[in-house]
C-alpha positions, 0 to 999 in steps of 0.5 A: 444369751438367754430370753428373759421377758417381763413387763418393762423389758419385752423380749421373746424368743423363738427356737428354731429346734428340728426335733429330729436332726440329733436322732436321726444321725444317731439313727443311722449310726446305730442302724447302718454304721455301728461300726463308724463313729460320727466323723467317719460318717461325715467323711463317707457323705464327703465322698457323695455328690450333692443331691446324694444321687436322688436320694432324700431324707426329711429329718422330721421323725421325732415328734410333732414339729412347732415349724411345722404347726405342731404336726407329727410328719414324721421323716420320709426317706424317697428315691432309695434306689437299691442298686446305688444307694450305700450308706455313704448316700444315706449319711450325705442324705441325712445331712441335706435334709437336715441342712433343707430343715433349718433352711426352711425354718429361717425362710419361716423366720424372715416371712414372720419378720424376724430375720431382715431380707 
């Protein structure tokens, strides 16, 4: 559905975007898994436990961010340990933080009082 506003009929539309979740799986597909296609990089994060054994990755590498006041954040990859972090751990890290992202921009949505408690 698309927002349509006008004067007799108000209606805006907020877009909850994460500039870069598609970007960062492409990222990592073609800096780690050139071989791989997307679905056998899901099912290697499959076989990692949630947390991704302390590994985080921040999926805000593509621009500035409006959930994040316009801001250029950029993405942020902590707790790489090289000696058990695969890219099993990095494509199930991805995945977290982009799950982390959206999350935190409907905790934005329902503070504005757009998403009921």
């Amino acid at each position: 559905m698309h927002v349509n506003h006008n004067l007799s009929q108000t209606r805006l539309g907020v877009l909850l975007c994460i500039n870069g979740t598609g970007i960062l799986n492409s990222w990592l597909r073609r800096n780690i898994g050139s071989d791989l296609s997307y679905n056998d990089m899901n099912n290697m994060a499959e076989k990692v436990a949630a947390g991704s054994d302390g590994l985080s990755i921040l999926p805000f590498g593509n621009g500035a961010e409006r959930m994040l006041g316009n801001k250029d954040a950029g993405a942020r990859i902590t707790g790489l340990n090289f000696n058990i972090h695969t890219s099993a751990h990095m494509f199930r890290a991805a995945q977290e933080g982009i799950a982390f992202s959206f999350r935190y921009g409907l905790d934005i949505m329902k503070e504005v009082g757009m998403i009921h408690k």
